[in-house]
N, C-alpha and C positions, 0 to 999 in steps of 0.2 A: 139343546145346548149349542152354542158357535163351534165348539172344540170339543169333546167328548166320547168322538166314535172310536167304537174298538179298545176300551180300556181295560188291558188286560193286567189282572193284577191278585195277589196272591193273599192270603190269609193268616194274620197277626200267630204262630202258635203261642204266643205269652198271653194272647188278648182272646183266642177263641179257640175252639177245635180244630183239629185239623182233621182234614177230608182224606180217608185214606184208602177208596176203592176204587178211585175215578184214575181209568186205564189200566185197572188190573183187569187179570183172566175170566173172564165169565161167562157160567154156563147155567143151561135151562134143561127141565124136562123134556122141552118140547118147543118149537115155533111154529107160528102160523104159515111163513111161508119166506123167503128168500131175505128178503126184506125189512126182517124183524128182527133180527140175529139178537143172542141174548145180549151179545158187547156193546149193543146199543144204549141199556138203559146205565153203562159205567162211562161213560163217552165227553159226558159232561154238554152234553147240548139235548135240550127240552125239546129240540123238532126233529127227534129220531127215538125210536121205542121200541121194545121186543115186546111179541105178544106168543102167546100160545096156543095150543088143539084147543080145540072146542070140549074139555071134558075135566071133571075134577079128580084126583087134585094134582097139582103142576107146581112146579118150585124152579126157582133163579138163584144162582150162588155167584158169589167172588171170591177168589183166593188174596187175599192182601200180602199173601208171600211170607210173612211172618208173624208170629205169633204177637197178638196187639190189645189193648182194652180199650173195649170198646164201650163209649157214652152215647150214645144218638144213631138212629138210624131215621133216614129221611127219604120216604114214599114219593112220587106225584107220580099217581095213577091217571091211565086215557080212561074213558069213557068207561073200558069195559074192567072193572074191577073187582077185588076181590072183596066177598061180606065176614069170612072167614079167613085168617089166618096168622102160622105163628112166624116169628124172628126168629132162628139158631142159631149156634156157633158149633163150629169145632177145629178142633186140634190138627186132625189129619184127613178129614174130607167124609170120612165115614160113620161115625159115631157123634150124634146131636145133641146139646143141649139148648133146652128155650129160654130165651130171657124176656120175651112176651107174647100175648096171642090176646086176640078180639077174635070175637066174633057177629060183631056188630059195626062193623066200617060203614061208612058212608064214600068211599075213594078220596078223591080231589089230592090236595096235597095234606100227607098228613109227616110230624115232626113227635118221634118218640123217645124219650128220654128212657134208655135202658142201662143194666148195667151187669158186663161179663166179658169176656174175650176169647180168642182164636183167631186161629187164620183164615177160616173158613164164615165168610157168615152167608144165611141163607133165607129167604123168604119160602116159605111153604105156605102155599091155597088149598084152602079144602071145600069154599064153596065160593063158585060165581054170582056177580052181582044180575049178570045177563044173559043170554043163550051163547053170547061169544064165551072165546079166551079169558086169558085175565092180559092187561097188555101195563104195561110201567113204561113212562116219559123217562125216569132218572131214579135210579136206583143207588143212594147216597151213605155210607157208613163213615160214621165221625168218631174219632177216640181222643184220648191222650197219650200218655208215655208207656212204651212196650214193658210188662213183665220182665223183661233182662234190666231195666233201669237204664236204658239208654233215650235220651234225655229227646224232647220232639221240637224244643227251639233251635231255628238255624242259628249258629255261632256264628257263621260266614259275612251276613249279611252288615253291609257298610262298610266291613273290613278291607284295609289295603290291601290290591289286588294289583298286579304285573305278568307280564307273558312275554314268551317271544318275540311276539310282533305282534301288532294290530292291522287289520283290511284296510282300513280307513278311521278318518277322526269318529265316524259316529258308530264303532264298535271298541269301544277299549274293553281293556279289562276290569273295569270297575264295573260294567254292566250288568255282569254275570253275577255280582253278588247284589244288587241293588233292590231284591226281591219286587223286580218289575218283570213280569214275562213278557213285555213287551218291548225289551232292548235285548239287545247283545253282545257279547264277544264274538270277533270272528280273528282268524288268523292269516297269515300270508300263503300263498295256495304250494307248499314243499312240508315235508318231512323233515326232524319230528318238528314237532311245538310243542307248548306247554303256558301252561294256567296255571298258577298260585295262589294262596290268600295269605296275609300271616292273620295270627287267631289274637295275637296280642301277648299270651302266654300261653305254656306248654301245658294241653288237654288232653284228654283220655277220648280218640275218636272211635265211636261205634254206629255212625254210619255213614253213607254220602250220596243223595240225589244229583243226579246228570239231567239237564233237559236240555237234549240237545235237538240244535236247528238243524235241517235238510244235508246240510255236511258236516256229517258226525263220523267217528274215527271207528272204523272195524277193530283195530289195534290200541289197546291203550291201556295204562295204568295209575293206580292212586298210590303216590309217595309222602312220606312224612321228613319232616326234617324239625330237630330244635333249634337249629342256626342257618337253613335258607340254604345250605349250602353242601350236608351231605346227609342224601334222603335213603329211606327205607321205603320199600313195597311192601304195600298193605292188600293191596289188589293189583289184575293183571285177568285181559283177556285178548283173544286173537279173530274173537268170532263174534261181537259188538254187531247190534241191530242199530242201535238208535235209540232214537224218542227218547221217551222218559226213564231213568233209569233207577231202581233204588238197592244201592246194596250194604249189606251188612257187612262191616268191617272190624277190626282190631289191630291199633295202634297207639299210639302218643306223638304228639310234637306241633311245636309253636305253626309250621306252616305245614300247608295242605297242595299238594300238585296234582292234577292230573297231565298226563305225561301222553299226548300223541305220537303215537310212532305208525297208525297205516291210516291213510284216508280213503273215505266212500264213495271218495267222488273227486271228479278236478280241480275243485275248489279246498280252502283251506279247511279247519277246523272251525266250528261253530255253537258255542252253548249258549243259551235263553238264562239260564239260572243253574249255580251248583250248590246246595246246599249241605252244610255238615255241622252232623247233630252229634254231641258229645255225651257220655254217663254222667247222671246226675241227673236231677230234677232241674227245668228250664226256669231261665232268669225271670221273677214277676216285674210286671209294671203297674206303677202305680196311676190311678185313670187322674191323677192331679195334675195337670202337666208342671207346674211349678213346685211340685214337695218334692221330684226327682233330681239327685246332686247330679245321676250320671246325666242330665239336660241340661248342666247349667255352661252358656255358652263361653267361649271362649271370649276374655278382657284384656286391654291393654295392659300392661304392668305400670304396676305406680300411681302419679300422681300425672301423667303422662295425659297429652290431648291428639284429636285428628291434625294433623299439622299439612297434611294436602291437599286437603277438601277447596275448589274452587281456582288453582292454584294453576300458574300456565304450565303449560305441556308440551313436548316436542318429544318427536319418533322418526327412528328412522325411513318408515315411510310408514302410510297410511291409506285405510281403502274408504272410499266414497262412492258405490254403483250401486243397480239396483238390487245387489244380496245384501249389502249395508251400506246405509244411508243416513246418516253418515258413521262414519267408527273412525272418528277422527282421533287423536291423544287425549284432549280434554274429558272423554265420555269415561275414561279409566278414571279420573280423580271429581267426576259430580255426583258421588255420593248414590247416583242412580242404579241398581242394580239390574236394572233393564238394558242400558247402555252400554257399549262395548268400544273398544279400539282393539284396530285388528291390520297389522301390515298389508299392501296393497297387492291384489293377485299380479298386476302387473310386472312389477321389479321386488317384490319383498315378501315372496317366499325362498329367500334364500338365511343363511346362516354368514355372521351374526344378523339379530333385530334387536334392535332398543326401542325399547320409553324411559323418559326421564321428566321430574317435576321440578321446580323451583319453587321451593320452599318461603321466598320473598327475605331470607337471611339466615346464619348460622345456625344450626339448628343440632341438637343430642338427638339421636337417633336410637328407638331403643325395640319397636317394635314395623316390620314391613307384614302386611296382609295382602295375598295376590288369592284373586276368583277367577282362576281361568275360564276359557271357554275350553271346549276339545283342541284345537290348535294352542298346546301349550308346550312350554320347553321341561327338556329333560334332564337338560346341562342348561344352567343360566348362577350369574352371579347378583346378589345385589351391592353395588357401590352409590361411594358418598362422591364429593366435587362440592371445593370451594368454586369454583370459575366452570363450570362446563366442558373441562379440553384435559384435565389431568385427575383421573379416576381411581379412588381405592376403591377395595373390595371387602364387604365385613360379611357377606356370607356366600360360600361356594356350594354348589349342589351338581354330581351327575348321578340324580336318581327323584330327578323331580317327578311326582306320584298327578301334577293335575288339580283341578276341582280348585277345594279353598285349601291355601298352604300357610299358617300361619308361626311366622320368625322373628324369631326374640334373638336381637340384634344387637351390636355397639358398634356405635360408629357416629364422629360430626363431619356439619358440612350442611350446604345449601342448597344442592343438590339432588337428589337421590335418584337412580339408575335400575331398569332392570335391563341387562346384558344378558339376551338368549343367546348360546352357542350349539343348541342343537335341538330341533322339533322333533316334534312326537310323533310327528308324521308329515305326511306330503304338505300336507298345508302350511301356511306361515304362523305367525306368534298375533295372539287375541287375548285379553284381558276385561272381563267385566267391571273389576274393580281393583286399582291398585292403593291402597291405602297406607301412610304413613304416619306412626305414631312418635309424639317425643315429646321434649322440652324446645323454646327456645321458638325458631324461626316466626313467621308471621301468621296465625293459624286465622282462619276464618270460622267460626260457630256454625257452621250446618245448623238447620230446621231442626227442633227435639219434634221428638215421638212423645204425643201422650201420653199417659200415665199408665203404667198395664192395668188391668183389674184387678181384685181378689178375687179368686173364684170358692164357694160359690158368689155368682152375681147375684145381687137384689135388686139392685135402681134403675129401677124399669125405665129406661128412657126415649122409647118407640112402641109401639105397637099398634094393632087391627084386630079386634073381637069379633070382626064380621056381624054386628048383633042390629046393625042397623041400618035403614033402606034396604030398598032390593035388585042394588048391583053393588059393581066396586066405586068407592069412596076415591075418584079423582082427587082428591085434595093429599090425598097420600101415596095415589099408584098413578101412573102413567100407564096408559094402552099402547101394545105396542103389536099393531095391525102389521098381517103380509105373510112372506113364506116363510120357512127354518132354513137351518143350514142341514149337514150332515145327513144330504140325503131326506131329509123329512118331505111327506107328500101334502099335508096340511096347509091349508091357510088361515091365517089369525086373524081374524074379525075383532070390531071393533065396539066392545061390549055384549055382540049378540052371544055368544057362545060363555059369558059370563052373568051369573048371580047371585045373588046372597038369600042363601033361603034356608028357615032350620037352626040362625046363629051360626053358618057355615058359607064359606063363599065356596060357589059350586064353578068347575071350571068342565064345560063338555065337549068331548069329542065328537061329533058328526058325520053320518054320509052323507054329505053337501056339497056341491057343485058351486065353488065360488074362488072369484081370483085367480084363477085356471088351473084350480085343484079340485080335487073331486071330491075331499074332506075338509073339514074345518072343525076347528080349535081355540083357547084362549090362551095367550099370554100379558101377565105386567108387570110391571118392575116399579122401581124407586128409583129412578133415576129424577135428579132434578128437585125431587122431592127429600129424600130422605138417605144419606147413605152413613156409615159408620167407619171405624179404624178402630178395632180390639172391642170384646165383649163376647158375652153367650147370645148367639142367634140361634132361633128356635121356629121352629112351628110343628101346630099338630093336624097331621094329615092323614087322610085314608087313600089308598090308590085302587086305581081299576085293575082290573086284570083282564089280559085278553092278549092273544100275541102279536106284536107290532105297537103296543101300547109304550110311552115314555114319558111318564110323571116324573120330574124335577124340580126342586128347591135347591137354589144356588145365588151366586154373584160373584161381581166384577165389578174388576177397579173403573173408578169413574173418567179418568185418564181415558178410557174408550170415547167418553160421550165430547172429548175434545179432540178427537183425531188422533190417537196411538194406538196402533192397530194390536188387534190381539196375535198371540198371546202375551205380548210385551208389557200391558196392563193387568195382568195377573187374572184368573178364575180360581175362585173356591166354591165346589159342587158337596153343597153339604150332604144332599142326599139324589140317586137317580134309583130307578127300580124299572127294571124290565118288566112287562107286563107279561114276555112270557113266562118268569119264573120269579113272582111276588114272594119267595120266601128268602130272595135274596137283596142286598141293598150296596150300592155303590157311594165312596166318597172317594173324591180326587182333587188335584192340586195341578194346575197348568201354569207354565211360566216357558220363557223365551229358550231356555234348554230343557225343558221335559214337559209334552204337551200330546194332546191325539191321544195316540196309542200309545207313548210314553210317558203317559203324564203317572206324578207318584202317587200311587191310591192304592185301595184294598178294599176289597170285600169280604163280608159275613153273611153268614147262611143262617138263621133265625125261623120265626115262626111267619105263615102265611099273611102279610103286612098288609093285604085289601082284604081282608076279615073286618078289622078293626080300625078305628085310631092308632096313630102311632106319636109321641114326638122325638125331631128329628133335627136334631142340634151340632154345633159347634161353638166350642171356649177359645178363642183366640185372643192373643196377645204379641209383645214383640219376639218372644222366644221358642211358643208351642203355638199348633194346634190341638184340639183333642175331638175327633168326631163321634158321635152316638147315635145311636138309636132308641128310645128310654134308656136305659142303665148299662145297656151293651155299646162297650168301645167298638168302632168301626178299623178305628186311624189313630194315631200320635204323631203328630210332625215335626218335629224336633228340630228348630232352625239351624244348628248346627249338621245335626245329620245330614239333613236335606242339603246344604252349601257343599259339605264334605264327601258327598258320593252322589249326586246328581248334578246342583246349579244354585245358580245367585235364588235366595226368595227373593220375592219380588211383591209382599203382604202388607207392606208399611204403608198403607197411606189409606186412601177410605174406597170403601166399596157401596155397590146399591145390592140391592136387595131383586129375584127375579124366582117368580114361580113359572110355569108352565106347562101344558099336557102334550108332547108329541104325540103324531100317528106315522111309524115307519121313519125308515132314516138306517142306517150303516151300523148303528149302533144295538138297537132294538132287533133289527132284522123286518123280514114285510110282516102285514096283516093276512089275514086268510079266513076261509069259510068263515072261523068259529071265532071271530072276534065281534065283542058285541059292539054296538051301534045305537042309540048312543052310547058313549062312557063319559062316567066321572069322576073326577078328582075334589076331593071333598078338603077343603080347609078350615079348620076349628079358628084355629089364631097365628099369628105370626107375632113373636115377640121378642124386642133386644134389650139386654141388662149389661149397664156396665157398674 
């Protein structure tokens, strides 16, 4: 992938399991030797594993800390594994119950659908498969909701979120609920601070995850409040480790605080994500993206149009170097959500900053939309202006929240104004997109958007069956020869490491010395050829497995193939899979404020995906996406969520289509001993229905 490495990212609970042993307590009969420690197979990383003595029988346990029900438990056994044994649980560590046992394993990775609970769950071996130990890569227990009825969907997440202070633009507090582990909140480096969320309405809270970054609070507490303004303790500690934190609570109230009062370190406070889970059974989602009301986007009121689409523009200053190039006013009303205006570092980070549109005449005013970037205001007004020089004001804010802010307004005039009187931070005032809606002045029609689809689609209007000749079909893929990005040690040859054989296009990895890489590989896309804007895109694939392996089905907007650098032209990675851990699958979403390591995505833990075929889809339109794997949701991308607690989408317009097989890269991690040589990526079809 160009952008992809390191995408850390968490797990739907409305849409799958949740993973509930990975960083708990764990312990073993026994370890082989310094090295293997039992917390190894809770860790969540396939290239560290506990093993045991040489001798049967031997058992590994995790405390999940409270009592839980448990659906799944998920093996990937090293080499030396067990032919015998059962699953337990219990209550209080000493007294077992089974809720399965073999005694005919074969190891590798195996995905058990079980069903009971406890705090305690336990693998017992009673026979090896080889003269060694018995050794586990990832020792994985998945449930749903606790026995007490307290609920496993985070509430928190997308919710409005504030704090004391922020480090910098690129930690607010909306971070921390954004269910991406790969941003954050951080704070100003003094005592105390404090993190908020409001829940929307007043909940019954039973419990709240902390994952906090490297300056995490020894001191701190969880307060409730029903009015923001006079809280209750629900928790409270003085002797705070860190990391991940899960604790069980009992309270009520619309907002949720944690409350720092001692810090770990010279630096301020810092969380990755705070989660809180409420009584009750967790909200369902429907896998439709369009039969959900709570998705349906925010509309102008009325009979009302875009009245500043194309429309001139003047700011009080403006930046043009080489971190924007340009972010001139104009980029705030073309409709572009890639494009920004953003005051000039030179003279215009200070307070006030304006932009203002000219509407080309009188104009009712009834609806303003602002897409911040991070550098937004806190305190800012919007006014109208017959003439440019004498300014009303039809709406005032000091508690502007960021992101996309959408104001249902009154006010005429030919003008329209946003008047910042105070940042959010160090930096000056930026806008992706200011948009004004009304009656009256001189609107210009922006470009429509297609038609969305129904989904299900049927009207196959692209595809590749692979079913004929014995390579790829030039008239539909472009080769796209040379190295990767992110790290990838591969070279892309130019059909040799591609062919069609079987009704399947075969994509192979190599030990080959070529291009001044010592592996080679294929990649091709649709670029030039074929690309699309909304529909179900699919293909059915089988992946390698081996570690340092990186099979991908994805695309990007075609805006690349004309010089707009990524991630400004958008990426949808409809499916990636590590090859060191094939029972897991990645979808994600990159755009000019949430990309890398921040891009918005999520992963599900499913069955062993280079077994078999798989297909591995996304329904996109102007509103949603919805990613899969057969039948299993991955993702939901809800254009307003995503505008509203991350960044502009940036999905409007057409994309190409791009398979490929990495070896190694940042993201994957390297290859080693036991990665086979060659590997393949096996393609049934690739097909688009709008």
């Amino acid at each position: 992938m160009l952008c992809t490495y390191i995408v850390l990212v968490v797990t739907r609970a409305d849409a799958a399991e949740t993973l509930l042993s990975q960083g708990k307590p764990t312990t073993a009969s026994s370890t082989e030797n310094a090295g293997s420690p039992a917390s190894n197979a809770t860790d969540g990383n396939t290239g560290t594993r506990w093993s045991s003595a040489f001798s049967d029988p031997q058992w590994i346990q995790v405390d999940l800390g409270s009592t839980q029900t448990i659906t799944r438990v998920a093996l990937n056994w090293e080499a030396a594994y067990a032919t015998a044994y059962q699953i337990q649980t219990s209550a209080n560590g000493t007294t077992w119950t089974q809720i399965y046992a073999t005694t005919t394993s074969t190891g590798g990775n195996q995905s058990l659908t079980v069903n009971g609970s406890g705090r305690y769950v336990r693998v017992n071996t009673t026979a090896r498969a080889t003269q060694y130990g018995v050794s586990l890569w990832e020792f994985q227990v998945y449930g749903g909701s606790t026995p007490s009825g307290c609920g496993t969907a985070n509430v928190a997440q997308g919710k409005t979120a504030t704090a004391s202070s922020t480090e910098n633009a690129g930690t607010p507090a909306a971070s921390a609920f954004d269910g991406n582990n790969g941003t954050r909140w951080s704070s100003a480096a003094s005592d105390p601070q404090w993190l908020q969320v409001d829940l929307g309405t007043t909940q019954a809270i039973c419990g709240v995850t902390l994952n906090w970054e490297a300056a995490y609070a020894t001191a701190f507490q969880i307060q409730t409040s029903t009015n923001g303004t006079t809280w209750t303790q629900i928790y409270g500690t003085t002797t705070s480790t860190g990391g991940v934190q899960e604790l069980t609570v009992t309270g009520s109230g619309r907002y949720v605080r944690i409350n720092g009062t001692a810090r770990a370190t010279q630096w301020g406070y810092s969380l990755w994500e705070v989660q809180v889970r409420v009584q009750g059974a967790p909200p369902t989602t429907n896998d439709t993206p369009s039969s959900s009301p709570s998705q349906t986007p925010s509309q102008p009121p009325g009979n009302t149009v875009l009245l500043s689409y194309k429309k001139p523009a003047v700011a009080s200053t403006s930046q043009n170097d080489t971190n924007c190039n340009p972010c001139t006013p104009d980029k705030a009303f073309d409709n572009d959500p890639a494009s920004r205006w953003a005051t000039s570092p030179t003279n215009g980070w200070v307070d006030p900053g304006w932009i203002y549109v000219d509407l080309g005449a009188t104009a009712q005013i009834k609806q303003v939309v602002l897409q911040w970037d991070p550098a937004y205001a806190v305190s800012y007004q919007i006014q109208t202006s017959n003439d440019a020089a004498n300014w009303t004001p039809i709406y005032t804010t000091t508690t502007g929240k960021g992101f996309k802010e959408t104001l249902n307004v009154t006010g005429t005039g030919r003008y329209v104004r946003m008047y910042g009187t105070q940042r959010s931070n160090g930096y000056g005032y930026s806008l992706w997109e200011f948009k004004v809606y009304g009656t009256g002045g001189q609107p210009v029609q922006p470009p429509a958007n297609p038609a969305d689809p129904i989904f299900p689609a049927t009207n196959l209007v692209w595809s590749d069956e692979f079913n004929t000749g014995t390579n790829v079909d030039t008239s539909k893929w472009t080769i796209d020869p040379g190295t990767g990005q992110n790290g990838e040690i591969q070279y892309y040859t130019n059909l040799e490491n591609t062919s069609v054989q079987g009704g399947s296009l075969v994509i192979e990895a190599r030990k080959q010395t070529l291009g001044g890489r010592d592996y080679t590989s294929g990649r091709i896309n649709t670029s030039n050829k074929f690309s699309t804007q909304y529909g179900r895109v699919e293909a059915r694939i089988k992946v390698p497995k081996g570690n340092g392996l990186w099979p991908a089905f994805w695309m990007m907007g075609t805006d690349f193939l004309t010089g707009r650098p990524w991630p400004y032209n958008g990426e949808i990675d409809i499916m990636e899979i590590l090859g060191r851990n094939t029972n897991e699958i990645y979808s994600t979403l990159h755009a000019p404020a949430y990309n890398g390591g921040g891009g918005y995505g999520q992963k599900i833990s499913t069955v062993d995906l280079s077994q078999d075929y798989h297909v591995y889809s996304t329904e996109w339109d102007s509103k949603h996406m919805t990613f899969r794997v057969d039948n299993q949701v991955i993702l939901v991308a809800d254009k307003d969520t995503v505008e509203t607690t991350r960044g502009p989408w940036v999905y409007d317009h057409q994309f190409y289509l791009i398979l490929n097989l990495a070896v190694g890269g940042d993201f994957p991690g390297p290859i080693d001993a036991t990665t086979p040589f060659p590997s393949r990526m096996y393609v049934d079809y690739v097909r688009v229905y709008k």
